[in-house]
C-alpha positions in Angstrom: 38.9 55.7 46.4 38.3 56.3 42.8 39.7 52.9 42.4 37.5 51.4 44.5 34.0 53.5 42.8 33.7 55.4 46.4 32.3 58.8 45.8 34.1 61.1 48.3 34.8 65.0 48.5 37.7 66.6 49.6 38.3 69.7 52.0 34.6 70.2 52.1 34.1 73.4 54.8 31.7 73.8 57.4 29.8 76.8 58.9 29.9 76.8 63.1 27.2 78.2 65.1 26.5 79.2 68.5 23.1 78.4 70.3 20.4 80.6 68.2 23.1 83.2 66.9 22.8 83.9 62.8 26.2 84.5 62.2 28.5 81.6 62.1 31.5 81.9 64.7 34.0 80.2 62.3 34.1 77.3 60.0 36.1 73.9 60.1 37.2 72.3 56.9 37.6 68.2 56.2 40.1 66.8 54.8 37.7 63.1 53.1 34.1 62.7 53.8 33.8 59.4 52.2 30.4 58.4 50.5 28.7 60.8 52.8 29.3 58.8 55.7 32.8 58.9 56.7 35.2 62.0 57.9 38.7 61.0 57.2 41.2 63.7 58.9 44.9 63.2 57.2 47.8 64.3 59.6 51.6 64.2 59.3 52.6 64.2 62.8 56.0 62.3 64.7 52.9 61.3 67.2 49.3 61.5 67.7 47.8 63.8 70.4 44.5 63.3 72.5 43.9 66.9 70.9 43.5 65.1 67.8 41.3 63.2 68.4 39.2 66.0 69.9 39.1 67.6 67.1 37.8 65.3 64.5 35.5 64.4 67.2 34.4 67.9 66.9 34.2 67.9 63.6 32.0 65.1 63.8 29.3 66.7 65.5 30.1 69.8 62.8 28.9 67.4 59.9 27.1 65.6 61.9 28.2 61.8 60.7 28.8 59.2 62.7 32.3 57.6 61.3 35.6 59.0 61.5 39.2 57.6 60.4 42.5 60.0 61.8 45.4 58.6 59.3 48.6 59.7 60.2 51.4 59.6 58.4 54.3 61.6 60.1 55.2 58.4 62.7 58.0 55.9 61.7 54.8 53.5 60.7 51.3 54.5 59.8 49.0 55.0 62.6 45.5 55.3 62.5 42.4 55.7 64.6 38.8 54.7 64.3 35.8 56.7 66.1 32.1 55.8 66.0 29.6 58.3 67.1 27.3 56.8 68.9 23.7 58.4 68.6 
């Protein structure tokens, strides 16, 4: 990324709130969010899960961004997926 001049941040952490409640109920961390834009979500997994995908879907909403990329790099070849967040 630096390669290419992207600015990016790594394991950037997120507050979670519920309804109206001051507290946060937890936080959720990021792995890439990629010129403020795109959440990238590294795994090392034999095979990706629909829970997966769940939860960087979540953790959309959580930064609320509208790009995600789930890299994984456990399987005998890279697999990746692609999510847009429709508004």
């Amino acid at each position: 990324m630096q390669q290419k001049d992207l600015s990016f941040a790594r394991e950037i952490e997120q507050e979670i709130f519920y309804k109206d409640l001051i507290d946060p109920i937890g936080s959720r961390r990021a792995d890439f969010i990629i010129e403020e834009k795109v959440l990238v979500e590294l795994k090392a997994l034999k095979e990706l899960e629909d829970v997966h995908m769940a939860q960087t879907l979540n953790y959309l909403r959580t930064y609320k961004l509208e790009f995600r990329l789930l890299i994984n790099f456990g399987s005998k070849s890279l697999q990746f997926k692609r999510l847009i967040l429709s508004k």
